[in-house]
N, C-alpha and C positions, 0 to 999 in steps of 0.2 A: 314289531315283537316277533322274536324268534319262535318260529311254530314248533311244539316238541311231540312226537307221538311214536308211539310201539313202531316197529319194523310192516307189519301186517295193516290192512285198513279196519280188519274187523277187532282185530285185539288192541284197543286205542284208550290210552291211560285213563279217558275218565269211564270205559267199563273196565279196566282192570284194578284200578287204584282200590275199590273198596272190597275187591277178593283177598286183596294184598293187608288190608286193615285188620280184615275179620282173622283170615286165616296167621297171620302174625298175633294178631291180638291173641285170639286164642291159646296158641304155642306160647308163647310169650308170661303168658297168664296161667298155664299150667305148668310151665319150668319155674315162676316166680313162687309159686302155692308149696311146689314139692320141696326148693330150697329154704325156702320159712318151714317147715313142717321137720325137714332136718336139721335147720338150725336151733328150733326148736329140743328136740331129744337131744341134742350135744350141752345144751344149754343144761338142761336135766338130769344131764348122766355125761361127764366130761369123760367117761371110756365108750360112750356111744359109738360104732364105725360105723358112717354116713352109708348108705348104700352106692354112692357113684366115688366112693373113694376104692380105688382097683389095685393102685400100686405107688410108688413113691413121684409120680408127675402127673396122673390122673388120681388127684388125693381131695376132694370136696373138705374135706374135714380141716385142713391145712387153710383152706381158702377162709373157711367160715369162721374160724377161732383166729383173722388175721385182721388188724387193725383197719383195714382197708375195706374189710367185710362192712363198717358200718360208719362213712364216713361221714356221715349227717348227725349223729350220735343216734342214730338208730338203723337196724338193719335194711340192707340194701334193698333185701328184695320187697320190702313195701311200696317204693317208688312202683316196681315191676305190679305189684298187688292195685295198686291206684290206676297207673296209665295204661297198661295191654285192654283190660275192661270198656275203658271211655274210647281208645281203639275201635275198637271191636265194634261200640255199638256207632261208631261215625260211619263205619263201613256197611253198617247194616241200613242206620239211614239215608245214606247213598245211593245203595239199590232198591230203596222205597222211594226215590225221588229225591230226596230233601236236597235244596240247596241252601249253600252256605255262605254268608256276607265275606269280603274280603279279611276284615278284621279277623274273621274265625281263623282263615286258611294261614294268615300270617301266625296267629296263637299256635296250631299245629305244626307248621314250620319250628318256630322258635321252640316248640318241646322235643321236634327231632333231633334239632341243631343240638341240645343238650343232650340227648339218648346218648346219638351216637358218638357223641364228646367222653361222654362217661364211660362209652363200654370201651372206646379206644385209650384211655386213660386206665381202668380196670385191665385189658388185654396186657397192657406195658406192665401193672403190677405183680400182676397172676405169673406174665412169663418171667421177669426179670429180676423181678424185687421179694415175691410169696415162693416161686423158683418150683410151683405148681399149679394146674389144673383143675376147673370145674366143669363137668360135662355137660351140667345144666345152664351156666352160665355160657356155657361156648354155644349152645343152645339156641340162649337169648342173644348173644352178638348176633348170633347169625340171622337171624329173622329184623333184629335191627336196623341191619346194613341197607337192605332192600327198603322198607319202609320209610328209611331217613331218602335214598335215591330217588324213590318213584314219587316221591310227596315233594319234594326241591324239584322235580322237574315238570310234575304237573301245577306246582306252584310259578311256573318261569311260563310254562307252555297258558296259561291261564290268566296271565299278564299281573298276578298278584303280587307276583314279585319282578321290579321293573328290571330291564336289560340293560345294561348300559350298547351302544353301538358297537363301541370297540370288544364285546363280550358274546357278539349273538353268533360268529363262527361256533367258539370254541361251545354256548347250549346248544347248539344245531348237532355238534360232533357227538355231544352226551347223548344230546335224544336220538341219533340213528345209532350209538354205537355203548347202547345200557347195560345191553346183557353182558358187552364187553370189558365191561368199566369193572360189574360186580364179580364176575368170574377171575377178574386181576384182586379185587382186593382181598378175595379169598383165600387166593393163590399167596398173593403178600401173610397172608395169617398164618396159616397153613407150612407155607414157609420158613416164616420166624421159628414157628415152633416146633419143628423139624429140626432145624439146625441147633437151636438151643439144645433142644433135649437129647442131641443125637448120640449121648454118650449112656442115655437108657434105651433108648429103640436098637442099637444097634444091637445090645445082649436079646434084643427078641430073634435074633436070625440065625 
């Protein structure tokens, strides 16, 4: 089994993983509160302007009245209202001790594996298809990313999820080289939407 752990001996994923739950949770759970509480008053008053609607590609308002806003036939961010919560408090019982049978950590696995399914499917719409922005949503990507990473590898580093041989280089490579993996995918978002929008950023100069 490929051993996977932080860079440091004292910063080692299973005391970091559940800073990583609570403090995600939390964020997570308060971007998901404030986007319902605005979707809300738009629902109420269709001349509502959301408060993180800024300009024509930072438009919240655009995102929320967009079919994609509520692809379960209800809005999105209740999925964020259910799971950051049950997050949060896995992290807490974490650092009270609590361990957790294999079956759990695969359940948790398999709801990152869709998180972050969602917000990269979401990301693609927002940028390319709504051809706008949510601050609060870009929010929750970004606390996603990490969470889906450090949970897949302290699920691999923990043998709950097996390694095949021909596979335990390339977890070896993730776990010395995390910080580098997330800092890229950032960069890829970041990126994208840069280039996309660069026909508004470039009028801010």
């Amino acid at each position: 089994m490929a051993q996977v752990k932080l860079v440091t001996s004292k910063w080692t994923l299973q005391r970091v993983l559940p800073f990583i739950f609570i403090i995600g949770g939390v964020i997570g759970l308060a971007c998901a509160f404030i986007i319902m509480q605005e979707k809300l008053h738009l629902l109420a008053n269709p001349n509502y302007k959301p408060s993180c609607s800024l300009n024509p590609v930072l438009s919240c308002g655009s995102v929320m009245e967009s079919k994609q806003s509520h692809v379960f036939g209800f809005p999105n961010p209740f999925i964020g209202l259910a799971a950051f919560p049950m997050l949060a408090t896995i992290g807490l019982a974490m650092l009270s001790g609590a361990k957790f049978k294999r079956w759990f950590w695969l359940g948790v696995e398999a709801g990152t594996i869709f998180a972050v399914g969602f917000i990269t499917w979401l990301f693609f719409q927002s940028v390319y298809r709504i051809q706008a922005l949510c601050i609060y949503c870009m929010i929750v990507w970004s606390v996603t990313i990490p969470i889906f990473l450090y949970t897949t590898l302290y699920n691999l580093r923990e043998g709950h999820i097996a390694t095949p041989a021909r596979l335990k280089g390339l977890v070896g490579f993730a776990g010395r080289h995390h910080g580098d993996i997330l800092v890229a995918w950032y960069l890829l978002i970041a990126a994208a939407i840069l280039t996309h929008f660069w026909y508004y950023w470039k009028t801010l100069f």
